[in-house]
C-alpha positions as CSV (number, residue, x, y, z in Angstrom):
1,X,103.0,107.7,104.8
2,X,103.5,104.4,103.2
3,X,107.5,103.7,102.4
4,X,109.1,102.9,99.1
5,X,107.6,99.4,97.9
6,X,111.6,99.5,96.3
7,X,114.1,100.8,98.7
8,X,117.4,101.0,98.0
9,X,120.0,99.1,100.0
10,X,120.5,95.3,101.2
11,X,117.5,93.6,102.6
12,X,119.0,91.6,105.9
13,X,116.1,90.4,106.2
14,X,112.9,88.8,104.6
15,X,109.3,88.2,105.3
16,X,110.3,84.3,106.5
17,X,113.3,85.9,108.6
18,X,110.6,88.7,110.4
19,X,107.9,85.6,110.9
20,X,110.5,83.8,112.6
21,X,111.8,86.2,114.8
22,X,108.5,86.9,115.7
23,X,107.6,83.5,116.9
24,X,110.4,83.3,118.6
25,X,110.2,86.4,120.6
26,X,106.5,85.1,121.5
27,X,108.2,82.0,123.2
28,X,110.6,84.4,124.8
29,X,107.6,86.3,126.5
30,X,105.8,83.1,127.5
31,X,109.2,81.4,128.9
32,X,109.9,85.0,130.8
33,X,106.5,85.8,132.0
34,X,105.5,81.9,133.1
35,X,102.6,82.0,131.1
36,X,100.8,85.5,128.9
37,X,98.2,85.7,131.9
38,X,99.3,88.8,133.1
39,X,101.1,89.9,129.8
40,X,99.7,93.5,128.2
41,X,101.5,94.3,124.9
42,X,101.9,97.8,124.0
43,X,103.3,98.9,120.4
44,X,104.5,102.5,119.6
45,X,103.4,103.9,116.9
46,X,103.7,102.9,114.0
47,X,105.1,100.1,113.3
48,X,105.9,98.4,116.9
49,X,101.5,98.6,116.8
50,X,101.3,96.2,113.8
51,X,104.2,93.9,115.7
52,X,102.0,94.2,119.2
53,X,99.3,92.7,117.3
54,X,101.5,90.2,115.3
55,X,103.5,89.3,118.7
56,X,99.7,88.9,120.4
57,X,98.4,86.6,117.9
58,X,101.5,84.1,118.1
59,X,101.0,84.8,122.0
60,X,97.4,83.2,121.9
61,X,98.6,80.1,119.7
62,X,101.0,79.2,122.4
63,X,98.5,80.1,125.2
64,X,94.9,80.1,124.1
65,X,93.6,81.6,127.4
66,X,95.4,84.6,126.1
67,X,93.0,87.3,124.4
68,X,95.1,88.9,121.8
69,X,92.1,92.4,121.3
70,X,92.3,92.4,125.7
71,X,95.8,92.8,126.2
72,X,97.0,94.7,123.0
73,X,96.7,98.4,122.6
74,X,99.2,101.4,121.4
75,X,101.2,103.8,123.5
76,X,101.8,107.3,122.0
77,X,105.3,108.9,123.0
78,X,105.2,112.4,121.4
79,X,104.4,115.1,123.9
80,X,107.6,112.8,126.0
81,X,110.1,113.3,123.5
82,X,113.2,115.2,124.9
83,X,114.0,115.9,121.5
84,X,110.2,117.8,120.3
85,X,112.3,121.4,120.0
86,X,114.9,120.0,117.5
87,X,112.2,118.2,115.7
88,X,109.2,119.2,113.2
89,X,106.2,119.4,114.3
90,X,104.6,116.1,114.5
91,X,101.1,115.2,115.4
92,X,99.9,113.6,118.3
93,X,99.1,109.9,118.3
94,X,96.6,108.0,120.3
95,X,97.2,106.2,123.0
96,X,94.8,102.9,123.4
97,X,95.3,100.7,126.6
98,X,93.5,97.4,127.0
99,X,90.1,97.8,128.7
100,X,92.0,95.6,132.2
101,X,94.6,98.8,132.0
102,X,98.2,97.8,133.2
103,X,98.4,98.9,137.1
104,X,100.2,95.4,137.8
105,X,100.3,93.6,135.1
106,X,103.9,93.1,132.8
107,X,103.7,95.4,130.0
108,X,105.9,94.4,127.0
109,X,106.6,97.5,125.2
110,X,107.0,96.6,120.9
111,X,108.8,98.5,118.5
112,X,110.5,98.0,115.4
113,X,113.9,99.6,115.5
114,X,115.9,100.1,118.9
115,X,118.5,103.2,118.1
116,X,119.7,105.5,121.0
117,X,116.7,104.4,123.4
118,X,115.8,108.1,123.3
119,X,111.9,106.9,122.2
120,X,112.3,103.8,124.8
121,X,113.0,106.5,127.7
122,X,110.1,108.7,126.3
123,X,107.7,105.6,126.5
124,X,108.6,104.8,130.1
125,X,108.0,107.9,131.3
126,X,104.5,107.7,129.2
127,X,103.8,104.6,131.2
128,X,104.6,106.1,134.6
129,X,101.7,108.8,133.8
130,X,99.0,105.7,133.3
131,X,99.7,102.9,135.8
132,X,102.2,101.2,137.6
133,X,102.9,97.5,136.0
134,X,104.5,94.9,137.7
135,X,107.2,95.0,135.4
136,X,108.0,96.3,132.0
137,X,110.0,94.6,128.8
138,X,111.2,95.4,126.2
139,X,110.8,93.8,122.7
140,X,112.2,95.2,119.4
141,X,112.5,93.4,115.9
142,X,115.9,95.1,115.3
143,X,118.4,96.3,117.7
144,X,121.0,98.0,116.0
145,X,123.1,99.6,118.8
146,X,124.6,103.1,119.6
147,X,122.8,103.3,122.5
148,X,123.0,107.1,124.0
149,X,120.7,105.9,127.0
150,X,121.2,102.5,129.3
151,X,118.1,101.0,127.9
152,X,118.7,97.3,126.7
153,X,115.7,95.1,125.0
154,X,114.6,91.8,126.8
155,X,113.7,90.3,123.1
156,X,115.2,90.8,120.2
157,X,115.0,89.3,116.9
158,X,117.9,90.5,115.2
159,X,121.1,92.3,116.5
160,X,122.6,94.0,113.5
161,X,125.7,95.9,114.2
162,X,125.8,99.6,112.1
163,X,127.6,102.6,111.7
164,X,125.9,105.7,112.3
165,X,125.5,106.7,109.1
166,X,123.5,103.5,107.7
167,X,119.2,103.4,107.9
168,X,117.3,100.4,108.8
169,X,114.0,100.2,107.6
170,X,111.7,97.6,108.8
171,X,108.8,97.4,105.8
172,X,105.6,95.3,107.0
173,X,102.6,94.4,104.4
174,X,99.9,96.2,106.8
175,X,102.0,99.3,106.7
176,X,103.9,99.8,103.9
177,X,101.9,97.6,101.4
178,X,104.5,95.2,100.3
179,X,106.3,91.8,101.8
180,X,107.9,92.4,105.0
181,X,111.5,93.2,104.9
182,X,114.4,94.6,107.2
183,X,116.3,96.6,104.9
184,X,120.0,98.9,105.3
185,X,121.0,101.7,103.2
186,X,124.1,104.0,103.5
187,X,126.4,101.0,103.4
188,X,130.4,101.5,102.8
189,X,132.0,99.1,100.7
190,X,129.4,96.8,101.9
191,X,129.9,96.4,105.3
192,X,127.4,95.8,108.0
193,X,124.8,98.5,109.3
194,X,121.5,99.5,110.7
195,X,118.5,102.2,111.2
């Protein structure tokens, strides 16, 4: 369902902001990986997908051998939530893996908003049921801390420190229909905060 095109609270930041975090995280997979060779991004749903396939794009600008349609695809967490009793029902996703699969290869899992690493955990144990990569990263356009989990990103393009109580909501044109934002509501007395 497409969000708000005028949510409330501060937008931290805009579409430049996203664009450039974006390219830099790119350069961060490059610089990590020696090269996208053996790089397979997966986004979870819905909008770490649209990110996967931003993040592949810049990926092939930087290294044209890379293919951004063979090593992009979406990974589907539901059915590994530990939280699916607490929850409403939700529907399943797809999962889509590039046609190469990922036995061996360094998967670079996308998503928008890092939180309590509960859906991070879910998509690890996702991954274990499909392959075995070489290694797995971790690449998030927000990371907005109170980890309940030890799961920490490898790229990040923005650290924004929040209470509990404060949203983040990442807002990207192919999704939500209108410019890309990072916005916070349920400030105090505007103060810092996140998702």
């Amino acid at each position: 369902m497409p969000a708000d095109p005028t949510p409330d609270g501060t937008t931290v930041l805009g579409a430049s902001d996203v664009s450039r975090a974006l390219t830099r995280i790119a350069h961060e997979i490059v610089e990590r990986a020696k090269g996208a060779d053996d790089v397979v991004l997966l986004g979870i749903p819905t909008r770490g997908v649209t990110l996967a396939h931003r993040l592949a794009e810049r990926l092939a600008g930087i290294e044209p051998a890379f293919d951004p349609a063979a090593s992009t695809g979406e990974l589907d967490v539901t059915m590994y939530r530990d939280d699916l009793r607490r929850q409403p029902t939700r529907a399943v996703g797809v999962t889509r893996l590039p046609q190469a699969g990922i036995e061996g290869r360094t998967v670079v899992l996308v998503d928008d908003v890092l939180y309590s690493g509960r859906t991070i955990r879910a998509a690890l144990d996702a991954l274990g049921d499909l392959g075995r990569p070489r290694a797995v990263r971790l690449a998030c356009l927000v990371d907005r801390g109170h980890r309940e989990l030890p799961i920490r990103p490898d790229f990040v393009g923005k650290n924004l420190p929040t209470s509990t109580s404060e949203r983040v909501r990442v807002l990207l044109s192919e999704v939500d229909g209108v410019e890309d934002a990072v916005v916070i509501s349920g400030r105090e007395h505007g103060e810092g905060g996140a998702r």
